[in-house]
C-alpha positions as CSV (number, residue, x, y, z in Angstrom):
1,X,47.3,-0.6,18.0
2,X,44.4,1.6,16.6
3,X,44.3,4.8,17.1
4,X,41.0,7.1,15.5
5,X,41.6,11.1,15.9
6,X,39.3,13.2,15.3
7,X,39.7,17.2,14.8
8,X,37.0,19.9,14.9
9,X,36.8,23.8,14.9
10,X,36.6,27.0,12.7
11,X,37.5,26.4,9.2
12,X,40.9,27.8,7.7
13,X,43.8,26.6,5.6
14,X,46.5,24.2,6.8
15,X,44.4,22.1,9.3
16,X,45.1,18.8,8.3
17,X,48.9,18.7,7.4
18,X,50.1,19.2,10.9
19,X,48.2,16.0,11.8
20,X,49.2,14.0,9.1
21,X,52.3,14.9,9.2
22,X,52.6,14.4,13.3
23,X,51.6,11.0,13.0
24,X,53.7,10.0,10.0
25,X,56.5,11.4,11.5
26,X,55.6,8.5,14.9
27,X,55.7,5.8,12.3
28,X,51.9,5.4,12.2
29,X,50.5,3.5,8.9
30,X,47.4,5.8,7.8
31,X,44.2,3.2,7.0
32,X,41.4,6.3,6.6
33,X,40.9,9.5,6.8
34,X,37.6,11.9,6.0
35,X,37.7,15.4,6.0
36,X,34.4,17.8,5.6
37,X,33.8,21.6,5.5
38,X,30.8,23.1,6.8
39,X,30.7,25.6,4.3
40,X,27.6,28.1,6.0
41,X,28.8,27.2,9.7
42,X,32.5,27.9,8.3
43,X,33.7,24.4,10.4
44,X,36.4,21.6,9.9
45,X,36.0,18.6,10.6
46,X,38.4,15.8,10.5
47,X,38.9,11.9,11.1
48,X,42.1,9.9,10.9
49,X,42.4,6.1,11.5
50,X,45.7,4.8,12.6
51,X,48.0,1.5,13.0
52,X,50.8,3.1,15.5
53,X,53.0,1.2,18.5
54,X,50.9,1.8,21.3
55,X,54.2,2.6,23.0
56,X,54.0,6.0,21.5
57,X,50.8,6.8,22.8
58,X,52.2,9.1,24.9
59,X,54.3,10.9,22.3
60,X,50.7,11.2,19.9
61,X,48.6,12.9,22.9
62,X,51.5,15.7,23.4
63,X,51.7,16.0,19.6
64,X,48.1,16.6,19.1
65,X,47.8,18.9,22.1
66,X,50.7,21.2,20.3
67,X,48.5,21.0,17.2
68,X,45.2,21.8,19.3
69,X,46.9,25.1,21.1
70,X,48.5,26.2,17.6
71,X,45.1,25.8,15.0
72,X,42.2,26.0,17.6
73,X,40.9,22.8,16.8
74,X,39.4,20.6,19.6
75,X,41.3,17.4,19.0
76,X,40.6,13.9,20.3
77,X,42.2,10.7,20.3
78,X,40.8,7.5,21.2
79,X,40.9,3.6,21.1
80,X,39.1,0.8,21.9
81,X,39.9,-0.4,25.4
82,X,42.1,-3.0,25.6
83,X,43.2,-5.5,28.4
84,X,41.9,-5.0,31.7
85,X,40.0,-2.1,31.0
86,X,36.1,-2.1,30.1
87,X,35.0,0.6,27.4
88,X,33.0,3.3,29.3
89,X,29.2,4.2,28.3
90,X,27.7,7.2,28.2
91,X,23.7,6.2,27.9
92,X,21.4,9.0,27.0
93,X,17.6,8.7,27.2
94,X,14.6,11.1,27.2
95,X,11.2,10.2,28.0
96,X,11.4,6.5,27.3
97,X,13.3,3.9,30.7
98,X,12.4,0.4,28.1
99,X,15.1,0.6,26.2
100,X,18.0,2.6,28.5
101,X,17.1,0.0,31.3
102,X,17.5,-2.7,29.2
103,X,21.1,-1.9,28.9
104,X,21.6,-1.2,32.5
105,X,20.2,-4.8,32.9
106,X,22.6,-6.4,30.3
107,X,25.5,-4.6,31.8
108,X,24.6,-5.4,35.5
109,X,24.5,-9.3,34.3
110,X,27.6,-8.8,32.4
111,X,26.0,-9.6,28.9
112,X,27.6,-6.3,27.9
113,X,30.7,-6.2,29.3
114,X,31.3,-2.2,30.2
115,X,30.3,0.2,32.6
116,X,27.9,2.6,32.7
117,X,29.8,5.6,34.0
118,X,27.1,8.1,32.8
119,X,23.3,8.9,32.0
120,X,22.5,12.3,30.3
121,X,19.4,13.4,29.5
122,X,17.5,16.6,28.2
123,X,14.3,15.8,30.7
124,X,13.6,14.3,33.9
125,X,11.8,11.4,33.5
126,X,14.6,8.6,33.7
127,X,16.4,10.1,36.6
128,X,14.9,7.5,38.7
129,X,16.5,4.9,36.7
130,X,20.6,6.0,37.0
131,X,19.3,6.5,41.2
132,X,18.2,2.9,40.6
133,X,21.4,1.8,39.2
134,X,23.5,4.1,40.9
135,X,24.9,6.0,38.0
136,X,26.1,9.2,37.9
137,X,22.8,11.4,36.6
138,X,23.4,14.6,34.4
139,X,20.8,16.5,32.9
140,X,21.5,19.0,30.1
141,X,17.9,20.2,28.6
142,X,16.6,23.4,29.5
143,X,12.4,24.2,30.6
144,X,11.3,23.4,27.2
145,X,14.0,20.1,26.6
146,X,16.0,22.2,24.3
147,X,19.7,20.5,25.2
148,X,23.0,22.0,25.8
149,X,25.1,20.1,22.8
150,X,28.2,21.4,24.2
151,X,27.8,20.2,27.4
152,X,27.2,16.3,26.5
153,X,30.7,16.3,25.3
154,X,32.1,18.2,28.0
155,X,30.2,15.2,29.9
156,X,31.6,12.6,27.9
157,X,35.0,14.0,28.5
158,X,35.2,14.3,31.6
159,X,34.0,10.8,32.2
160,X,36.5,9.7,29.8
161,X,33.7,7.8,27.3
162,X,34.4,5.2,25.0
163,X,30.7,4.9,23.5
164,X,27.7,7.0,23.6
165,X,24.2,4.8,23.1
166,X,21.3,6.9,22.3
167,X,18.7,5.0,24.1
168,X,15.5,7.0,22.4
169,X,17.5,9.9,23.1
170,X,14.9,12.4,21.2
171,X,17.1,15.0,20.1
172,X,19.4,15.1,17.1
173,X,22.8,15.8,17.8
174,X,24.6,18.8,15.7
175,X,27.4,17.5,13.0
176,X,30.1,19.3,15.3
177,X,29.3,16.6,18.5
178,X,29.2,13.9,15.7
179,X,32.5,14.2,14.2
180,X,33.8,14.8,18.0
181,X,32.8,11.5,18.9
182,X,32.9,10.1,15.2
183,X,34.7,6.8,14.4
184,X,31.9,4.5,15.3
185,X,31.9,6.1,18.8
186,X,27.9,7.3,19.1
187,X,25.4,4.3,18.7
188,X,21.8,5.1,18.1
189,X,18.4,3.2,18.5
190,X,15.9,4.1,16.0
191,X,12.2,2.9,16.4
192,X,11.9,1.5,12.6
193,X,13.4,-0.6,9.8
194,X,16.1,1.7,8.1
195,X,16.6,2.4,5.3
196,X,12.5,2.0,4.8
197,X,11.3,3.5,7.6
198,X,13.4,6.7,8.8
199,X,11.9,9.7,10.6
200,X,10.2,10.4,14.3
201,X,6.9,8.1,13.3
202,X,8.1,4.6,12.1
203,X,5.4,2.4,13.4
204,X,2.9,4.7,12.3
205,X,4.5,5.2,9.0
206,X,4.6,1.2,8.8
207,X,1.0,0.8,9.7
208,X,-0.3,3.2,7.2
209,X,1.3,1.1,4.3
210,X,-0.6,-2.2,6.0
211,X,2.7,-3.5,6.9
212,X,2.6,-6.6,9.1
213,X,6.2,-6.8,10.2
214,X,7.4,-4.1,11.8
215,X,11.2,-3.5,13.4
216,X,14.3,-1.4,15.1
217,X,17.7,-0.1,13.7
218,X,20.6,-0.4,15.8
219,X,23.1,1.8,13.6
220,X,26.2,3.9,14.4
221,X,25.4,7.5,13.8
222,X,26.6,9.7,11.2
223,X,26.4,13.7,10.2
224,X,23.9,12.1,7.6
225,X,20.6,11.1,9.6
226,X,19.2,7.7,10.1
227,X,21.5,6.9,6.9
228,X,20.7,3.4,7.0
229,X,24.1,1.8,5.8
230,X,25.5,1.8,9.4
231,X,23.4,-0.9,10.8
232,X,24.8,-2.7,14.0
233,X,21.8,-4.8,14.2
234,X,18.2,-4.7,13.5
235,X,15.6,-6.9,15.1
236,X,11.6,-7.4,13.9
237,X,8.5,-8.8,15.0
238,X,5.6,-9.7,13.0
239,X,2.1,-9.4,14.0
240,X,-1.6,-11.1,12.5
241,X,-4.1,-8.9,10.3
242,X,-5.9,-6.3,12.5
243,X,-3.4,-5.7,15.0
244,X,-3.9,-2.1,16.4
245,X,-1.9,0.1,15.9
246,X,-1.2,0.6,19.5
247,X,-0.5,-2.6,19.9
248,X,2.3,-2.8,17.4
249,X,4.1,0.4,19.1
250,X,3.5,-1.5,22.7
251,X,5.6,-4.8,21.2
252,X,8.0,-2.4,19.6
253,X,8.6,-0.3,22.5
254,X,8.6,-3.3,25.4
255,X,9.9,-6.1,23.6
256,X,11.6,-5.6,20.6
257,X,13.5,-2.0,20.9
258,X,15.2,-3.1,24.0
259,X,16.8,-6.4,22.5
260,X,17.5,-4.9,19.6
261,X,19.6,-1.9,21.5
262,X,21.2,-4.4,23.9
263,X,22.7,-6.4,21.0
264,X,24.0,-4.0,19.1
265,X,25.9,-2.5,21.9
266,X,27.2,-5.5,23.1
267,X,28.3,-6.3,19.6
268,X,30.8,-2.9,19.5
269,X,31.4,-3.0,22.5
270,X,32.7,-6.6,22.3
271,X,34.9,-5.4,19.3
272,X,32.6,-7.5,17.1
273,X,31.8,-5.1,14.6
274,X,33.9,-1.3,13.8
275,X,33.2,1.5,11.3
276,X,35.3,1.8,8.3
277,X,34.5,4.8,6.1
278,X,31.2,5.1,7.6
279,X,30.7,1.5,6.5
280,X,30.3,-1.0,9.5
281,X,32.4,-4.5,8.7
282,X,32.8,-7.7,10.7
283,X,35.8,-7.7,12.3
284,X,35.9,-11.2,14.5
């Protein structure tokens, strides 16, 4: 069984022998690790993919729990649900329902098979749409949308999350709640064609160049923004000479963002596609 850790908190020496070491010692077969110091935020962070017996789960979470109390580092472990169980979705949105009820949809017909157990949000526009749907709401932006990092993953904790989907979720998350949740763990919907098209204003960016087919990014996300080479799925739509420009955003955002989104997450979540050294590969 697979079994991704991941290890985060104030940088020091010594932080990643004791987890090596704890899951050599269960008879675990390494197949990646990635470690990365934040040199001016003085943080380690810290990713290790496993083959162990699944029988010694139990023995890995106590491990790991000694290691957490003795370095300080806030350690995880995870794997992709397995038998009866479905994998658990966290579904952030902001302004935008298109997209985040699209998902809702595809789950509520069983085209993704998993269950909504959460929607955060930095604003209030979309808590109409969890009452809707009856899931649990939280909302973790302050006055001026400004979000409590910190917070999401006490959220997704707590809820016990497989996968967060950023469903137009306009706020960037901080490299510490990436490699927290890292592992191909946090999937993202971008409004544009990456690698050619990155940044908040994709369709207008598109548009200016005369472009006539225009597209979204389904990627898993990464400390490196809107790299490009995590792509889950992407889906485009072409349009004739002369087509506004509001137009093209309407099709994007109505139409094409939502399938796009849906596909991609049913794709993970389905087990369809993983992240391997922040490189996603086929694995059915």
């Amino acid at each position: 069984m697979q079994f991704v850790i991941t290890a985060v908190g104030p940088d020091n020496r010594g932080l990643a022998d004791p987890i090596v070491h704890c899951v050599t010692e269960l008879g675990a077969n390494i197949g990646e690790i990635q470690m990365f110091d934040h040199d001016q935020e003085s943080v380690f962070s810290m990713l290790t993919r496993v083959e162990m017996d699944p029988a010694r789960e139990d023995e890995l979470e106590t491990a790991v729990q000694e290691i957490s109390e003795r370095t300080g580092l806030s350690i995880r472990t995870w794997s992709h649900p397995a038998g009866n169980r479905r994998p658990r979705i966290a579904l952030c949105a902001t302004y935008r329902r298109e997209t985040p009820r699209a998902v809702l949809e595809a789950v509520q017909s069983a085209s993704i098979d998993a269950e909504v157990a959460a929607m955060i949000s930095n604003r209030k526009a979309c808590r109409p749409l969890a009452e809707e749907f009856s899931v649990p709401w939280f909302e973790i932006g302050d006055d001026a949308g400004n979000a409590d990092d910190q917070r999401m993953i006490d959220i997704c904790d707590q809820q016990q999350i497989d996968y967060v989907v950023l469903a137009r979720y306009m706020r960037i998350l901080p490299p510490s709640s990436v490699w927290k949740y890292a592992g191909g763990r946090i999937i993202n919907l971008h409004h544009g064609l990456l690698p050619s098209f990155p940044g908040i204003r994709p369709y207008h960016d598109a548009y200016a160049v005369r472009m006539l087919t225009f597209g979204a990014t389904c990627h898993f996300i990464v400390p490196e923004l809107d790299a490009g080479n995590q792509t889950i799925n992407q889906s485009t739509f072409s349009v004739p000479p002369g087509t506004s420009l509001e137009e093209v955003i309407r099709i994007g955002q109505e139409e094409n963002e939502p399938k796009c989104l849906t596909e991609g997450v049913r794709r993970v979540v389905a087990g369809e596609v993983q992240l391997h050294f922040n490189r996603v590969v086929a694995t059915k």
